[in-house]
HTML snippet that shows the backbone in 3Dmol.js (N, CA, C, O; Angstrom):
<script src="https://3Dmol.org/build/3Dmol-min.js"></script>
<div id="view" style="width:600px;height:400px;position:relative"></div>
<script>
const pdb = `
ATOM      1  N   UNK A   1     153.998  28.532 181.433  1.00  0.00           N
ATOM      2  CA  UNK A   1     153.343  28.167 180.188  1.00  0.00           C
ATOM      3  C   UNK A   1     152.769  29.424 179.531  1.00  0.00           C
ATOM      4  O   UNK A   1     152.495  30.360 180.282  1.00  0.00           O
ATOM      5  N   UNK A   2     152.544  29.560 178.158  1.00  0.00           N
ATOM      6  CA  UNK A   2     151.971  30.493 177.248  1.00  0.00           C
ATOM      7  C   UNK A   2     150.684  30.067 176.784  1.00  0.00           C
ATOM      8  O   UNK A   2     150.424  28.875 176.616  1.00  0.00           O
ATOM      9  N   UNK A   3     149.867  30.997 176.569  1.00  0.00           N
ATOM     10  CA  UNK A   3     149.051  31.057 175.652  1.00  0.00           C
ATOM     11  C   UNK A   3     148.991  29.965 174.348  1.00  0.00           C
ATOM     12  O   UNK A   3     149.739  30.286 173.424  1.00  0.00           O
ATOM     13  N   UNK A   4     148.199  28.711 174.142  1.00  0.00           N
ATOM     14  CA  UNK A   4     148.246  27.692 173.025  1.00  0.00           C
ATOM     15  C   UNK A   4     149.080  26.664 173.793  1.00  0.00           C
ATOM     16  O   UNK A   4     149.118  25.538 173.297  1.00  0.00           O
ATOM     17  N   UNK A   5     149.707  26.865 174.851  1.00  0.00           N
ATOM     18  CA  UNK A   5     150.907  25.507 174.855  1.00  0.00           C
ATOM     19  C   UNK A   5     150.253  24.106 175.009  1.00  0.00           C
ATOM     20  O   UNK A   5     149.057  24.290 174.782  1.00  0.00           O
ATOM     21  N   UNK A   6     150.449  22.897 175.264  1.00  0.00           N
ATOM     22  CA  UNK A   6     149.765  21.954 175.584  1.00  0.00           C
ATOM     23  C   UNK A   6     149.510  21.817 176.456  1.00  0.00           C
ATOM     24  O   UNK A   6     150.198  22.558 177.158  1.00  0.00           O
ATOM     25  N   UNK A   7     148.518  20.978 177.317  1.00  0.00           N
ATOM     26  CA  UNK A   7     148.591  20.808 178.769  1.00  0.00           C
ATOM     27  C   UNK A   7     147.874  19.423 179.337  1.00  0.00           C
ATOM     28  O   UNK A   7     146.762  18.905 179.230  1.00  0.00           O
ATOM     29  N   UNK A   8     148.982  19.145 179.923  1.00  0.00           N
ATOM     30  CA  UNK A   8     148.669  17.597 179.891  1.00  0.00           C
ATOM     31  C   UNK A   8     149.040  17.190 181.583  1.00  0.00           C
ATOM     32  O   UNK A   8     150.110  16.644 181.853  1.00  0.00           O
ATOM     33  N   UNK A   9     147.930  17.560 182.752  1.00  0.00           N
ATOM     34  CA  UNK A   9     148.326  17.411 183.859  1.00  0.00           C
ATOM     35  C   UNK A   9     147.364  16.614 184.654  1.00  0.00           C
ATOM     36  O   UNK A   9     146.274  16.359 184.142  1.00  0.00           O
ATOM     37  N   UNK A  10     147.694  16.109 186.076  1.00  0.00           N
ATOM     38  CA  UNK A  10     146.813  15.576 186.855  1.00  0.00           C
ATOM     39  C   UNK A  10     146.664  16.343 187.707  1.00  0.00           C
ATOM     40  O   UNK A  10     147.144  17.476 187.724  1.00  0.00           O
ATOM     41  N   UNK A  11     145.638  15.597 188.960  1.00  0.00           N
ATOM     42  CA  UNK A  11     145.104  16.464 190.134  1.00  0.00           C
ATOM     43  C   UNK A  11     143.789  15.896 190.020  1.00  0.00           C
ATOM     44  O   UNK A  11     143.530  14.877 189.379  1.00  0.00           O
ATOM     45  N   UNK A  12     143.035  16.539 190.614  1.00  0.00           N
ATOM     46  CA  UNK A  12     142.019  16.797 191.486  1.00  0.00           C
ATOM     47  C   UNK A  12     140.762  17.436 191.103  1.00  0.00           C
ATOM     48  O   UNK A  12     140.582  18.474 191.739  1.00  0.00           O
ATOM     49  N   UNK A  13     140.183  17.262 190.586  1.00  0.00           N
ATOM     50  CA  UNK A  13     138.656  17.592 189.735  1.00  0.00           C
ATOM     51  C   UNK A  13     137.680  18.024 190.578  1.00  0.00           C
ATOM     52  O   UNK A  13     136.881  17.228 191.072  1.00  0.00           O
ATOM     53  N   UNK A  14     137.637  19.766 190.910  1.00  0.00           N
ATOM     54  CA  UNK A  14     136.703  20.285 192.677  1.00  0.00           C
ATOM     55  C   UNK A  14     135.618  20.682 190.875  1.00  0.00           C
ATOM     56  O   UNK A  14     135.770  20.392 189.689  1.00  0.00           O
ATOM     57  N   UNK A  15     134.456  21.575 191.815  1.00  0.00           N
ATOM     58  CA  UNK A  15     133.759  22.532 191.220  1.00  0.00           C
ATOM     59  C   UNK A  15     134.130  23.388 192.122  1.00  0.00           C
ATOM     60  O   UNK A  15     134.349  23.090 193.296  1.00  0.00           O
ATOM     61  N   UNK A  16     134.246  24.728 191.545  1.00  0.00           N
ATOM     62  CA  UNK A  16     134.385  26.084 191.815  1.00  0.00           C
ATOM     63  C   UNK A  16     133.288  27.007 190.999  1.00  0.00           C
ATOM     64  O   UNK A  16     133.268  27.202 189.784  1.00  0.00           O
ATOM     65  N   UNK A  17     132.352  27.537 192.025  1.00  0.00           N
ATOM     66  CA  UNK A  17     131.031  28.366 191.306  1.00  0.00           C
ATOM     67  C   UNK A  17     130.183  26.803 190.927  1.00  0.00           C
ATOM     68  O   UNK A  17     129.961  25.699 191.423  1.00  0.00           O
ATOM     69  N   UNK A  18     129.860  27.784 189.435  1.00  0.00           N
ATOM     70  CA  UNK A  18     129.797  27.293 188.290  1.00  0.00           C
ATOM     71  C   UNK A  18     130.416  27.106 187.266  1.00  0.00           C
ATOM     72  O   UNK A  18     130.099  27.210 186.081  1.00  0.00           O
ATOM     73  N   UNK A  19     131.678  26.711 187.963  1.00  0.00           N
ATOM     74  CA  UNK A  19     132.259  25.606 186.897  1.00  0.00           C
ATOM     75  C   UNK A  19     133.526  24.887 187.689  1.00  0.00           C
ATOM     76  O   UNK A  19     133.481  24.693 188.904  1.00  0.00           O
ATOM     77  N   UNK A  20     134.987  24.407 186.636  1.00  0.00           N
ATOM     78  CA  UNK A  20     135.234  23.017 187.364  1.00  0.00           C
ATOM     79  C   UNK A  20     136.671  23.750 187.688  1.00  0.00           C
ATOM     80  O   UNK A  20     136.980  24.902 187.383  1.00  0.00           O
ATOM     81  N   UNK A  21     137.292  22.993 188.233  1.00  0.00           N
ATOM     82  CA  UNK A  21     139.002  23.429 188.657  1.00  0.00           C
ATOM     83  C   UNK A  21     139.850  22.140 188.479  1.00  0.00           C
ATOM     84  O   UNK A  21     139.210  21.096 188.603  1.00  0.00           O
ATOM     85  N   UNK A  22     140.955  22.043 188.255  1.00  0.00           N
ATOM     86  CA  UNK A  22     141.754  21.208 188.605  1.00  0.00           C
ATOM     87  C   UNK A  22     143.109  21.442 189.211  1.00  0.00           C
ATOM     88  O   UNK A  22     144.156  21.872 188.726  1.00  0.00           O
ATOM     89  N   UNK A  23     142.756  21.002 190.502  1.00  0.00           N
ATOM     90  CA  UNK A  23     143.974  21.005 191.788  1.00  0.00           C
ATOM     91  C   UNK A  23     144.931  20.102 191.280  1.00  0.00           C
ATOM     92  O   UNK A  23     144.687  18.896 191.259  1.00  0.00           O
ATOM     93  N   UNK A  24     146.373  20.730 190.723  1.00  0.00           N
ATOM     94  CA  UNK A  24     147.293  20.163 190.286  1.00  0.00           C
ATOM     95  C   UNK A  24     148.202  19.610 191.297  1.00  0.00           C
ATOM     96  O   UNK A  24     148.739  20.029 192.323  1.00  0.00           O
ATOM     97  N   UNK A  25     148.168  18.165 190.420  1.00  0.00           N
ATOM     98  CA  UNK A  25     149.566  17.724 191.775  1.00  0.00           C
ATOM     99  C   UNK A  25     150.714  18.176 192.188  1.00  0.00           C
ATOM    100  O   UNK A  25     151.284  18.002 193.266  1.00  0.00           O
ATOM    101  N   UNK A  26     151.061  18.852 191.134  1.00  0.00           N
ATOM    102  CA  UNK A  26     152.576  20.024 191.061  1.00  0.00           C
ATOM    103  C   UNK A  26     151.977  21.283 191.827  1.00  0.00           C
ATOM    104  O   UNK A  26     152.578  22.356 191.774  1.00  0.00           O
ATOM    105  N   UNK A  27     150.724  21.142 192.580  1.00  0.00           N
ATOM    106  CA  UNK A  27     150.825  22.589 192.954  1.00  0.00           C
ATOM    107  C   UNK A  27     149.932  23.994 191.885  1.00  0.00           C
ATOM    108  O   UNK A  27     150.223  24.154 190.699  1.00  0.00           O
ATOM    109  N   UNK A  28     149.140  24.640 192.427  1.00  0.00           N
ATOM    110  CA  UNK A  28     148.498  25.479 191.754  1.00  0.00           C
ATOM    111  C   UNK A  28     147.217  24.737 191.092  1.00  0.00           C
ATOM    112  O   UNK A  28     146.945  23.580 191.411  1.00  0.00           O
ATOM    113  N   UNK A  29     146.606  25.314 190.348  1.00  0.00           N
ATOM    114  CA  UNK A  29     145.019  25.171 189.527  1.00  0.00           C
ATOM    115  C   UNK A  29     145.214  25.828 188.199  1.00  0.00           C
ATOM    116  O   UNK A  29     145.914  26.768 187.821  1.00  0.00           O
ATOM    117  N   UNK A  30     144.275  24.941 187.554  1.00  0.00           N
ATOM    118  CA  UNK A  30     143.448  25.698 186.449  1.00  0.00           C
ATOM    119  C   UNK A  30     142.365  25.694 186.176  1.00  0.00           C
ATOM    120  O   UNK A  30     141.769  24.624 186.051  1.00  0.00           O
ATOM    121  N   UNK A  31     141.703  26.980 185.978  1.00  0.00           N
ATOM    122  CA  UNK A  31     140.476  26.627 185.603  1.00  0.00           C
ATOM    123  C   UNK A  31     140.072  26.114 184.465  1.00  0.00           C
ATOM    124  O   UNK A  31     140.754  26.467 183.502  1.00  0.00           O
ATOM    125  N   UNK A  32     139.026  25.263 184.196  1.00  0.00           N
ATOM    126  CA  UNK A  32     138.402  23.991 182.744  1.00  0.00           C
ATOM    127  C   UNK A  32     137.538  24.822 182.247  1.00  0.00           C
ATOM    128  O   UNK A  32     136.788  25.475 182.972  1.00  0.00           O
ATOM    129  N   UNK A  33     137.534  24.904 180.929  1.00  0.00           N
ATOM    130  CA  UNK A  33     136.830  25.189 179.780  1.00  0.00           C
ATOM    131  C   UNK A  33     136.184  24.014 179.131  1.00  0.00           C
ATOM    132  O   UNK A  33     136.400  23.697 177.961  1.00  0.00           O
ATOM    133  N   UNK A  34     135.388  23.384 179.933  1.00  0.00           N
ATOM    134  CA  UNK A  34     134.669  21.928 179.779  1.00  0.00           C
ATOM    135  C   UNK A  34     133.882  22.097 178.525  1.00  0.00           C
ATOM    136  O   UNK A  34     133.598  23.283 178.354  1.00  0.00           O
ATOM    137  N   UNK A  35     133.539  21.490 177.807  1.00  0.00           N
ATOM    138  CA  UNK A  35     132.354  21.339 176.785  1.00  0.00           C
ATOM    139  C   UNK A  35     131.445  20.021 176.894  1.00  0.00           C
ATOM    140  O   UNK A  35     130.483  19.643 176.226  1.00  0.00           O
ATOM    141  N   UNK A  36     131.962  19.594 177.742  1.00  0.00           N
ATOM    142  CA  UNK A  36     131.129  18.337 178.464  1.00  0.00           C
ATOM    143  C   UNK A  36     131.094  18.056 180.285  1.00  0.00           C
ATOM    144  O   UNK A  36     132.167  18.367 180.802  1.00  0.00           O
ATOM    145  N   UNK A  37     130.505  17.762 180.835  1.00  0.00           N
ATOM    146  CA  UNK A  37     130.753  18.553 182.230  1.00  0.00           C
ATOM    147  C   UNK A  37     130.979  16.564 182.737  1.00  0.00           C
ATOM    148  O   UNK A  37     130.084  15.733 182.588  1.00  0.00           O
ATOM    149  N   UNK A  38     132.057  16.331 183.180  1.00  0.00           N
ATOM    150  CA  UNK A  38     132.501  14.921 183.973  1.00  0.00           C
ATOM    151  C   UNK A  38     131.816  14.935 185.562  1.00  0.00           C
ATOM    152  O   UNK A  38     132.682  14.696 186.403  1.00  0.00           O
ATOM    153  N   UNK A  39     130.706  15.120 186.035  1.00  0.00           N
ATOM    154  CA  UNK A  39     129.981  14.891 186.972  1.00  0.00           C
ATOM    155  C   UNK A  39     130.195  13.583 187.565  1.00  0.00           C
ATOM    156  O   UNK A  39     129.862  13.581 188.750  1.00  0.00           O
ATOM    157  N   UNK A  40     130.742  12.206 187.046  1.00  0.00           N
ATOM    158  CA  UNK A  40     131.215  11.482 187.546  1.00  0.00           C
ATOM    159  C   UNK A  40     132.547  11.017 188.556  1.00  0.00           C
ATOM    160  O   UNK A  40     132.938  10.212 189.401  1.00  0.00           O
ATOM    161  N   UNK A  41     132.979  12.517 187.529  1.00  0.00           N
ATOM    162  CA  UNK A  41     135.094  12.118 188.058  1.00  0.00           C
ATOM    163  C   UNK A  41     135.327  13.583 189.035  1.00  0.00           C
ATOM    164  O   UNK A  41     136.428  14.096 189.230  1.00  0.00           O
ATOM    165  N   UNK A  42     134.149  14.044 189.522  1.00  0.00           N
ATOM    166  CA  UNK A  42     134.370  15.441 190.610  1.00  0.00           C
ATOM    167  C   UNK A  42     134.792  15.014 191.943  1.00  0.00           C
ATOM    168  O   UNK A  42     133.980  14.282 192.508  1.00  0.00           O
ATOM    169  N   UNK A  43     135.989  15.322 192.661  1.00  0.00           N
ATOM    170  CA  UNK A  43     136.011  14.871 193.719  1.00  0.00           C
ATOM    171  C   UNK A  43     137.106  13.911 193.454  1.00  0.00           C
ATOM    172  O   UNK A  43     137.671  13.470 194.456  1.00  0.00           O
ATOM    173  N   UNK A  44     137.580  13.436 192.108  1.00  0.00           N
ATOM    174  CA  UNK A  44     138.692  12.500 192.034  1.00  0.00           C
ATOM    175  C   UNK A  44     139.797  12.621 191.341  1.00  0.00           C
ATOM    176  O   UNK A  44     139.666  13.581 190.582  1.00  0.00           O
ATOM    177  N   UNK A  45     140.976  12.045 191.211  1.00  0.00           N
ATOM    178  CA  UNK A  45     142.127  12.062 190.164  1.00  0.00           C
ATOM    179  C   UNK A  45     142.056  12.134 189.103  1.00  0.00           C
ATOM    180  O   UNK A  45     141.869  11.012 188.631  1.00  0.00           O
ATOM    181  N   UNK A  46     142.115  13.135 188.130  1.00  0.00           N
ATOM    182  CA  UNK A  46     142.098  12.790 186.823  1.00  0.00           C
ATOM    183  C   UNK A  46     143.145  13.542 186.374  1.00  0.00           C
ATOM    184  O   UNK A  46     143.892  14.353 186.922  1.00  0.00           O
ATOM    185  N   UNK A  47     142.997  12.885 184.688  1.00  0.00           N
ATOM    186  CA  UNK A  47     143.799  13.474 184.022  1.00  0.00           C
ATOM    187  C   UNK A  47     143.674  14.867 182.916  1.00  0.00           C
ATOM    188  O   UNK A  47     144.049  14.184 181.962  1.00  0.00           O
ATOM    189  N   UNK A  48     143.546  15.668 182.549  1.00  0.00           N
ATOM    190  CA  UNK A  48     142.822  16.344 181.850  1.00  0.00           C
ATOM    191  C   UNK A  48     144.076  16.856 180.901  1.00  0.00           C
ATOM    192  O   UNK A  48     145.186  17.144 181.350  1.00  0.00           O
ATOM    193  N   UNK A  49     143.650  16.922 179.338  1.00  0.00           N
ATOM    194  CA  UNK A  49     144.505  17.583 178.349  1.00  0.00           C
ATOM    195  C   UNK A  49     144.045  18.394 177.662  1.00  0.00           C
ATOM    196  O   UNK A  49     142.826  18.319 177.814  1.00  0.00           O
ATOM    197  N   UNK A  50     144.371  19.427 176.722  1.00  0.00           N
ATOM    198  CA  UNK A  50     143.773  20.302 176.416  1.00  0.00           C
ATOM    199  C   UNK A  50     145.058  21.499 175.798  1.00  0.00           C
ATOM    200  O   UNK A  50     146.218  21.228 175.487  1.00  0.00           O
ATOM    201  N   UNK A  51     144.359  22.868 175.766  1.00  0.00           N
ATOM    202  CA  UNK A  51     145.251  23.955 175.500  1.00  0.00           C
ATOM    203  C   UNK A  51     145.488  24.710 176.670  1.00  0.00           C
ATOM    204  O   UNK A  51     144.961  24.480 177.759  1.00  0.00           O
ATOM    205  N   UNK A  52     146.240  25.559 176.441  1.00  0.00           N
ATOM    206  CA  UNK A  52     146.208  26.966 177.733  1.00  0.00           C
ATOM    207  C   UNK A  52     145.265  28.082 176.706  1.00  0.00           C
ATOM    208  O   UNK A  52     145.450  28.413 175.535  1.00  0.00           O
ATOM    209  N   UNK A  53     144.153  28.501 177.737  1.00  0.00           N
ATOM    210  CA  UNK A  53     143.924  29.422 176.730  1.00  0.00           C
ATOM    211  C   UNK A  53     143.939  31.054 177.079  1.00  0.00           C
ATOM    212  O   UNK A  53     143.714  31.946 176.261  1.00  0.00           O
ATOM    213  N   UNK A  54     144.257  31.227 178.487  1.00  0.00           N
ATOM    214  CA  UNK A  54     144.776  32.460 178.998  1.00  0.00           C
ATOM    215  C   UNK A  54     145.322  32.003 180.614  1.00  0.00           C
ATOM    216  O   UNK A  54     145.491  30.871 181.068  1.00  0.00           O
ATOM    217  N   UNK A  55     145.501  33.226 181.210  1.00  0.00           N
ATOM    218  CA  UNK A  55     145.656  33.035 182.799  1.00  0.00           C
ATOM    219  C   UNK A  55     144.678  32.023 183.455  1.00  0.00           C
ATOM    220  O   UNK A  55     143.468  32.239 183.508  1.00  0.00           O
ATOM    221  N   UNK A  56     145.285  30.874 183.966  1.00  0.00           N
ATOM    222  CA  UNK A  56     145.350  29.714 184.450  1.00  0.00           C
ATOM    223  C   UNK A  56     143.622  29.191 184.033  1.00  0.00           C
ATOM    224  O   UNK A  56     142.683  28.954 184.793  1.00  0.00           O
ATOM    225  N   UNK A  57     143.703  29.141 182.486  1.00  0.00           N
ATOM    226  CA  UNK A  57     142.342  28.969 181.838  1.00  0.00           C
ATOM    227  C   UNK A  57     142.933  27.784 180.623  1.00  0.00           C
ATOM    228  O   UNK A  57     143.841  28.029 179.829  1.00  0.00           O
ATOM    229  N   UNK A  58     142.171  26.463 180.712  1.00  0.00           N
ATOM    230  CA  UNK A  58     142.526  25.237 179.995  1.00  0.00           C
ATOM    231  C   UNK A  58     141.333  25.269 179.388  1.00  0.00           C
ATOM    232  O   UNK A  58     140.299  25.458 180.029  1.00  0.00           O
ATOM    233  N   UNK A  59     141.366  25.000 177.465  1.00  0.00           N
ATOM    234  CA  UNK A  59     140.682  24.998 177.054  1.00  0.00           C
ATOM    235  C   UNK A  59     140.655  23.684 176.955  1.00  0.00           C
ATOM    236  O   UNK A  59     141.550  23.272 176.217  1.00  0.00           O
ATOM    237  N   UNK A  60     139.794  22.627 177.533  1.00  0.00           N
ATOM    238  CA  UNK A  60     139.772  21.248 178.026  1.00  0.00           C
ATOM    239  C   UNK A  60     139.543  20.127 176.251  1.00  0.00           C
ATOM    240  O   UNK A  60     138.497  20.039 175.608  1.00  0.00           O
ATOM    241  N   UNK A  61     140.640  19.580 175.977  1.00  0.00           N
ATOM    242  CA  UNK A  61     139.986  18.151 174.859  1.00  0.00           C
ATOM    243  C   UNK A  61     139.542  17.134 175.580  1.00  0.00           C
ATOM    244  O   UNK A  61     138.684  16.368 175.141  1.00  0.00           O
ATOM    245  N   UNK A  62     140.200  16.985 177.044  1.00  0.00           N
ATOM    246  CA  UNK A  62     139.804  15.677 177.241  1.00  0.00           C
ATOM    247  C   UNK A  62     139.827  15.305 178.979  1.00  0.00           C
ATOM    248  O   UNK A  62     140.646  16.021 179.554  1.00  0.00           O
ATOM    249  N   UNK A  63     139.196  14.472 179.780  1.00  0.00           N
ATOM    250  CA  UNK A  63     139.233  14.305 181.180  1.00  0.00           C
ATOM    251  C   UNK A  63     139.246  12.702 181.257  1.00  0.00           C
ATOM    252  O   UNK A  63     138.271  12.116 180.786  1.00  0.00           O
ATOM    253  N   UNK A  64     139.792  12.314 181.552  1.00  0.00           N
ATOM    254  CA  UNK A  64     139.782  10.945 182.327  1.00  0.00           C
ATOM    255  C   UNK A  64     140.578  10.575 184.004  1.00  0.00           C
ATOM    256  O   UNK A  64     141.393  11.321 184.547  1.00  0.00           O
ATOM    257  N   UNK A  65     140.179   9.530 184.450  1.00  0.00           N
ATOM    258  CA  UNK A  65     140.452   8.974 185.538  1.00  0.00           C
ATOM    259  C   UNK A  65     141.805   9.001 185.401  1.00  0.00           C
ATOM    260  O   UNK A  65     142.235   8.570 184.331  1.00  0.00           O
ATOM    261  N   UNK A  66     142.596   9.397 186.210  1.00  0.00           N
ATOM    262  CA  UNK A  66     143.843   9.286 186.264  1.00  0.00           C
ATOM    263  C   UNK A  66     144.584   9.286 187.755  1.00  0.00           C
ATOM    264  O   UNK A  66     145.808   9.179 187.836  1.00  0.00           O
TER     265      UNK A  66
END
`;
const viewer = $3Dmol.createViewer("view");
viewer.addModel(pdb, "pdb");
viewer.setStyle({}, {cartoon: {color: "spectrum"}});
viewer.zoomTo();
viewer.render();
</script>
């Protein structure tokens, strides 16, 4: 994937530091560029969509249960 592409994947919602990750089911991570922090869905399946906005960095629109 590039820089802007879409990103529309599932996995696994850890915290890493201070801030969030998502353990992809295909394998690998990205790190979330949250603007709202899902403290509910940590620890579970979701879905998250958004942009790419550099090396394995998602600029997050959206998180749900998935």
């Amino acid at each position: 994937m590039a820089r802007g592409d879409v990103v529309d994947e599932t996995g696994m919602l850890l915290r890493d530091g201070g801030g969030f990750v998502l353990h992809r089911d295909r394998g690998g991570r990205w790190r979330l560029d949250l603007s709202r922090v899902p403290v509910d869905l940590v620890g579970k399946r979701v879905r998250v969509a958004g942009i790419e906005a550099g090396d394995d960095l998602v600029d997050v629109d959206g998180v749900q249960p998935g």
